[in-house]
C-alpha positions in Angstrom: 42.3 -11.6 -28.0 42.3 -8.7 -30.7 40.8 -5.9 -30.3 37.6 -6.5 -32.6 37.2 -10.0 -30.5 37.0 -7.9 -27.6 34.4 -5.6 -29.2 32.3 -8.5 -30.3 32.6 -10.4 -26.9 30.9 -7.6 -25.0 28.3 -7.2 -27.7 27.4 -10.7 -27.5 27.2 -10.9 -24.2 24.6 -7.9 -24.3 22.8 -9.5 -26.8 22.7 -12.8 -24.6 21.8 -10.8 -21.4 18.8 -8.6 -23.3 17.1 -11.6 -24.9 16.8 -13.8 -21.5 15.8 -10.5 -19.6 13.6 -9.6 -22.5 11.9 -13.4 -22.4 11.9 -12.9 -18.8 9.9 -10.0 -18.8 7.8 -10.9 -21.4 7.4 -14.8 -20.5 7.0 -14.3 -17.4 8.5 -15.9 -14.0 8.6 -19.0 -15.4 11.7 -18.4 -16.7 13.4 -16.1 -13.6 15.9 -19.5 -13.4 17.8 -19.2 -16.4 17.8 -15.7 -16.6 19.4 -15.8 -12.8 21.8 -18.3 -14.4 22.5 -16.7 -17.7 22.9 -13.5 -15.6 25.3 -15.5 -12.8 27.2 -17.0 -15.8 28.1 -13.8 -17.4 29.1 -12.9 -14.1 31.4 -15.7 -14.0 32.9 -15.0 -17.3 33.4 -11.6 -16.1 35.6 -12.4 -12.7 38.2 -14.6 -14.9 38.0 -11.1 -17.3 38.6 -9.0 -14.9 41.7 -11.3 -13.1 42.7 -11.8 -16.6 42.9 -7.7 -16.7 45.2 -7.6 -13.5 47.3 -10.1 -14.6 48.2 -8.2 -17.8 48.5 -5.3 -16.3 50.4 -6.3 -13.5 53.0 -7.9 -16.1 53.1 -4.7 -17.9 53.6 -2.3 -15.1 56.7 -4.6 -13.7 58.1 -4.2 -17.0 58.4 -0.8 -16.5 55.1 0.7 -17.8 52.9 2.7 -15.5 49.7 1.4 -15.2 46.7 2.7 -12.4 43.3 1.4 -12.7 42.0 4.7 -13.8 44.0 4.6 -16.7 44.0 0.8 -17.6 39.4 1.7 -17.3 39.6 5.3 -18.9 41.4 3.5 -22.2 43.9 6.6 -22.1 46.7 6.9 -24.7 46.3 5.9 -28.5 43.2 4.3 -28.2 41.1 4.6 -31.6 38.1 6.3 -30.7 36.2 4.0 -32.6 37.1 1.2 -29.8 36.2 3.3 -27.0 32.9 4.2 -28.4 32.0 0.6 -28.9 33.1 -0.3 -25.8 31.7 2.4 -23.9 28.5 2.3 -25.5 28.2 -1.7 -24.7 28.4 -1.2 -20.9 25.8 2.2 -21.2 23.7 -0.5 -23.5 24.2 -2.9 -20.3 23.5 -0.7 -17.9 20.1 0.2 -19.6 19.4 -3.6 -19.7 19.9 -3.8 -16.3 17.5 -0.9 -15.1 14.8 -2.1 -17.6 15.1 -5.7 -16.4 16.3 -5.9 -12.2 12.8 -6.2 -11.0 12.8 -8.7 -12.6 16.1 -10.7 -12.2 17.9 -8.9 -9.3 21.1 -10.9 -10.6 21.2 -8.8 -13.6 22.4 -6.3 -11.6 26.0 -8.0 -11.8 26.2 -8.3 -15.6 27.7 -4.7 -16.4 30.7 -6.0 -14.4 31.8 -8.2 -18.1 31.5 -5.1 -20.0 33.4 -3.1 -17.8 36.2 -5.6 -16.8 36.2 -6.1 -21.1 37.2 -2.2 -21.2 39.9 -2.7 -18.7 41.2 -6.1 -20.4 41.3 -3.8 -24.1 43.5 -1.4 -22.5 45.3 -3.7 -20.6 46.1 -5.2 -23.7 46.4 -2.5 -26.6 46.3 0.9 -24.1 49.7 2.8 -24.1 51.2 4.3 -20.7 54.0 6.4 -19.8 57.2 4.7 -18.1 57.4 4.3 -14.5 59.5 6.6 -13.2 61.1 3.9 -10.0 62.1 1.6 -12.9 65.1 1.7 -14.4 65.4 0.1 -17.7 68.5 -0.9 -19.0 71.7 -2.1 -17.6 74.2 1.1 -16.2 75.9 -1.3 -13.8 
């Protein structure tokens, strides 16, 4: 997934979240059930993100690069600060969703988790870390 795919996933799923909270709200409780379920759905997506994440990271940090979940979330290194702005401004957008909206659907309150576990897949991906400094690359026998 490149890094504008990543950008546009947790947009979408912002835009997805906001327009079933803002029916909700606006429609009523007639439609608290697929809110819940849009809201437990982007959930969902977010748990295989955020393995996903791990599993990247975890490749990359046995090959020798030293990775700590403050750095994989933070996006430290080279990242273009265009990225992290988008992709810190979609969870702040997410988060405001969810205050607006958990009276109503008290689910919503585990959306921001796909935004979140998206920055953390976008540096495990593209992030740069230093090298470990237990590794030894190379062969010196």
């Amino acid at each position: 997934m490149q890094a504008m795919s990543i950008i546009n996933a947790s947009w979408a799923s912002n835009l997805v979240y906001a327009t079933t909270s803002t029916l909700l709200i606006v429609g009523g409780q007639s439609l608290g059930l697929a809110a819940a379920l849009v809201a437990i759905g982007l959930f969902a997506v977010a748990l295989v993100v955020w393995v996903w994440t791990f599993a990247i990271a975890a490749s990359r940090s046995s090959a020798g690069d030293d990775i700590t979940v403050s750095t994989l979330f933070l996006v430290e290194g080279d990242a273009p600060k265009s990225v992290r702005v988008h992709l810190y401004g979609s969870l702040a957008v997410c988060i405001a969703i969810t205050a607006l909206s958990a009276s109503a659907n008290p689910f919503g309150v585990l959306v921001p988790m796909l935004p979140l576990g998206l920055i953390g897949f976008w540096g495990a991906r593209n992030g740069t870390f230093s090298s470990r400094s237990d590794v030894r690359r190379g062969s010196d026998g």
